[in-house]
C-alpha positions in Angstrom: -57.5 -37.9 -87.6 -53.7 -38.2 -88.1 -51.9 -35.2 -85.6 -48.4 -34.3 -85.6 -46.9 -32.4 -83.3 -43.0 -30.7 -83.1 -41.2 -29.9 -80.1 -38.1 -29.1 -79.0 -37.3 -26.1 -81.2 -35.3 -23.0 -79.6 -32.0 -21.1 -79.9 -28.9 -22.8 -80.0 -25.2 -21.2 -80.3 -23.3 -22.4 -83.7 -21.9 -25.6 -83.4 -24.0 -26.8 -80.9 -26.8 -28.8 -80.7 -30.7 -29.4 -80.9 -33.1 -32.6 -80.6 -36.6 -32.0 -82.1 -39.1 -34.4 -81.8 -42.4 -35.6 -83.3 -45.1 -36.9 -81.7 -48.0 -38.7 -83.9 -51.5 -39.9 -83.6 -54.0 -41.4 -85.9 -51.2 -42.9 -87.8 -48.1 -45.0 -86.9 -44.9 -44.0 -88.0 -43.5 -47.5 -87.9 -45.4 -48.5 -91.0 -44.8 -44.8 -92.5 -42.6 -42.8 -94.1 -41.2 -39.6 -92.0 -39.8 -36.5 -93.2 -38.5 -33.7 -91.5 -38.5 -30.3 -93.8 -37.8 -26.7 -92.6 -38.5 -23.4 -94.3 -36.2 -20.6 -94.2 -38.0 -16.9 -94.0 -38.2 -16.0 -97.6 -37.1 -19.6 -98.9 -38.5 -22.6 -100.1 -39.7 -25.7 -97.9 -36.7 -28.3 -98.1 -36.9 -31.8 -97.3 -33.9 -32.1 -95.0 -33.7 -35.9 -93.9 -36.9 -38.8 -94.6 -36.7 -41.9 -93.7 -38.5 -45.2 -95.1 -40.2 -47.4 -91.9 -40.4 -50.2 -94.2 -36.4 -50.8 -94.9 -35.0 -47.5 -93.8 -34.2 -46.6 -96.9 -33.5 -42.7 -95.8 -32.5 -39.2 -97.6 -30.6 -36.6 -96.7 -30.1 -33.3 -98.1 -26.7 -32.4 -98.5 -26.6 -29.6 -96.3 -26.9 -31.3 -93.5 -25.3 -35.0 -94.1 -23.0 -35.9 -91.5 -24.7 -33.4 -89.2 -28.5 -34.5 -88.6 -29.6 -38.4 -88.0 -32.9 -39.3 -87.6 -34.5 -41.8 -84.5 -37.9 -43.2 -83.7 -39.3 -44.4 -80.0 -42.1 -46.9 -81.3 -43.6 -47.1 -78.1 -44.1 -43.4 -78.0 -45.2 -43.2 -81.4 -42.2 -40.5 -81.7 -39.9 -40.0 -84.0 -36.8 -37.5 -83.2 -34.3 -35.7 -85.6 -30.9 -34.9 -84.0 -29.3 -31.7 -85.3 -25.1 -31.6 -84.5 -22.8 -28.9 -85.2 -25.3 -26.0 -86.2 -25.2 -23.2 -88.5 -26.4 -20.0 -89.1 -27.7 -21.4 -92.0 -29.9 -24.1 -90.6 -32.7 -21.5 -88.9 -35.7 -22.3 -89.8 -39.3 -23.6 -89.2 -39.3 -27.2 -89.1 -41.8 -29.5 -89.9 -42.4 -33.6 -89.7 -44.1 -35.2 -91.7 -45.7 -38.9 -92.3 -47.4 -41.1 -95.2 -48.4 -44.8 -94.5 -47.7 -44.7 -98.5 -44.6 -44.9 -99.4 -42.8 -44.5 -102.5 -39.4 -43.4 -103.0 -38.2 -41.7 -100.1 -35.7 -39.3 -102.1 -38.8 -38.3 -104.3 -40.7 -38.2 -101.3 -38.6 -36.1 -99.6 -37.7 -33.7 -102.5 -41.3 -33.4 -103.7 -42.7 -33.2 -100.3 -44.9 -35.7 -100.7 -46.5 -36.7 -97.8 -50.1 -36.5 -96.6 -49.9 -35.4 -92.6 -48.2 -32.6 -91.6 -46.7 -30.5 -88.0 -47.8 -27.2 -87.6 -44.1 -26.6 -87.0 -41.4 -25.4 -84.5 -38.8 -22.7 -84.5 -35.0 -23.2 -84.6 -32.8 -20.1 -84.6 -28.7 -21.1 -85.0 -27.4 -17.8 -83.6 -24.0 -16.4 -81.2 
């Protein structure tokens, strides 16, 4: 049974900085692809940054390019997303996610196409 599970979620000022990570088992997210997507309280889920295992090939939505990077720790089975220079606008519930299929990452990552999911962590960007 594939299990996903986020940590690292909490307040942080605006500007600064948070490092959520994902811990997996029952599937390995070096022969996957990972997505990280947050939803907004009255909003639609958004695919915010996915990354291809296979090549790397990765998307990122445009709200946050330049701002969030993606990582993985293979030996931990962990993979991390490393949010810089926060806004207001980037509270939210976010979510990894992981396929062993993989098809286009952007469609992946827009569609939200992937088969395992977190239950989810909180970030809240407020002074």
């Amino acid at each position: 049974q594939v299990q996903l599970v986020e940590s690292g979620g909490g307040l942080a000022q605006p500007g600064g900085s948070l490092r959520l990570s994902c811990a997996a088992s029952g599937i390995f997210l070096d022969d996957s692809a990972i997505g990280w997507f947050r939803q907004a309280p009255g909003k639609e889920r958004e695919g915010v940054l996915c990354i291809s295992s296979f090549d790397d090939s990765t998307y990122y939505a445009d709200s946050v390019k330049g701002r969030f990077t993606i990582s993985r720790d293979n030996a931990k089975n962990t993979v991390y997303l490393q949010m810089n220079s926060l806004k207001p606008e980037d509270t939210a519930v976010y979510y990894c996610a992981a396929d062993p299929i993989v098809t286009t990452v952007q469609a992946m990552c827009v569609g939200a196409d992937f088969g395992a999911w977190g239950q989810g962590t909180q970030v809240t960007v407020s002074s």
